[in-house]
C-alpha positions in Angstrom: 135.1 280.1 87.8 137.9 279.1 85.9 136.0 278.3 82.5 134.1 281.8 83.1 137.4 283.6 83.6 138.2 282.0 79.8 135.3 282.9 78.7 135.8 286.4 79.5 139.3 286.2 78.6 138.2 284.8 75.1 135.0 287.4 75.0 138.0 290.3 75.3 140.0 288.6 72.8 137.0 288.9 70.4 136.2 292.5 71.5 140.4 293.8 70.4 139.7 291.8 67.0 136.5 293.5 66.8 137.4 297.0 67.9 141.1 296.8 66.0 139.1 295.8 62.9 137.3 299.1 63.8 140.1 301.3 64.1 141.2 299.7 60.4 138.1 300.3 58.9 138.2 303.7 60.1 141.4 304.6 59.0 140.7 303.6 55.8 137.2 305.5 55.6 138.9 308.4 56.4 141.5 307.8 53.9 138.7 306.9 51.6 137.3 310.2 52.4 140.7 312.3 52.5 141.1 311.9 48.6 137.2 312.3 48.2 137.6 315.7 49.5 141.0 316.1 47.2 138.7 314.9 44.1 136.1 317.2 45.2 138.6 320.2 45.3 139.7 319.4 42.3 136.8 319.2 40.6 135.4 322.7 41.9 138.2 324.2 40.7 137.9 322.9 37.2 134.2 323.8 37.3 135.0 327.5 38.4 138.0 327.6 35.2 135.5 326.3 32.5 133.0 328.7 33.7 135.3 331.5 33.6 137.0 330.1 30.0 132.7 330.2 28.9 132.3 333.4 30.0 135.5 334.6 27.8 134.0 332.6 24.9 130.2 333.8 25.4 132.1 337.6 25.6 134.6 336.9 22.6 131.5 334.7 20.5 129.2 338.2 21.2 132.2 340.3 19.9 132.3 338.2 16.7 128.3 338.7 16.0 129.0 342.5 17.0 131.7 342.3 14.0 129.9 340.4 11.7 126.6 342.1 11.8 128.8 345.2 11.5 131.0 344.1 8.5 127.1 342.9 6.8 126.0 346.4 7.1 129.4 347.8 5.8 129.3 345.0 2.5 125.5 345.8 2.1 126.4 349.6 1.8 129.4 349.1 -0.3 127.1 346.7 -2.8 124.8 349.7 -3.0 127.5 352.2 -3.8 128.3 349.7 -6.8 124.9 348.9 -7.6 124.6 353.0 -8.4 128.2 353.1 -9.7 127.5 350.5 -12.4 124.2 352.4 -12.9 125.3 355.8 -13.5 128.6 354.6 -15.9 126.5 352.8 -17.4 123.9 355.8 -17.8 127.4 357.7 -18.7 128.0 355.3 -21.3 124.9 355.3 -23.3 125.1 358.9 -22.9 128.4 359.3 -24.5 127.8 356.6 -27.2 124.6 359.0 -27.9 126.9 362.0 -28.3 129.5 360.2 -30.5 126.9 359.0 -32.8 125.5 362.5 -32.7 129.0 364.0 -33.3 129.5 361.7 -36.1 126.4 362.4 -37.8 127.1 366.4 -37.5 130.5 365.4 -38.9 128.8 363.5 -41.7 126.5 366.9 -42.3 130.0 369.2 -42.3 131.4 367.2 -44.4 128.6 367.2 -46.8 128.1 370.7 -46.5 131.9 371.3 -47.3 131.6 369.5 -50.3 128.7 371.4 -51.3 
């Protein structure tokens, strides 16, 4: 009776180790999953602020090809306006080098005639 009475007494020895070794493991799981859940948090939230900061970028990137494809169409018309500028002086400029060397030749002719 004795030795069984030791045995138990040892048997519920082991079974404290076994169930404060338990309660340890435990605690520490569910510290273990305490800052899991703060790391989680925190990472949702950065997800949700570099989705919003993409949105702002896809916005503000779609604002700069709205500009830019504006500003093309604005240079390509302003590089037609020159292209017929440049044309028509220079049509203006043959035009009056045509009448000068006309002027001059009805000069010469006055001048001749005067003389005559």
């Amino acid at each position: 009776l004795k030795q069984e009475l030791e045995q138990r007494h040892r048997e519920r020895l082991r079974m404290e180790e076994d169930l404060n070794q338990q309660c340890t493991d435990l605690a520490s799981v569910r510290s273990e999953l305490g800052l899991l859940e703060a790391k989680y948090t925190a990472e949702s939230r950065l997800r949700v602020k570099c989705e919003l900061e993409l949105a702002d970028k896809v916005r503000w990137l779609a604002s700069l090809e709205a500009d830019l494809t504006r500003e093309r169409r604005l240079n390509l018309e302003a590089s037609q306006v020159v292209e017929t500028v440049t044309r028509e002086r220079d049509e203006f400029e043959k035009e009056a080098a045509d009448l000068r060397l006309d002027l001059g030749e009805k000069e010469t002719r006055l001048s001749t005639y005067r003389h005559t």
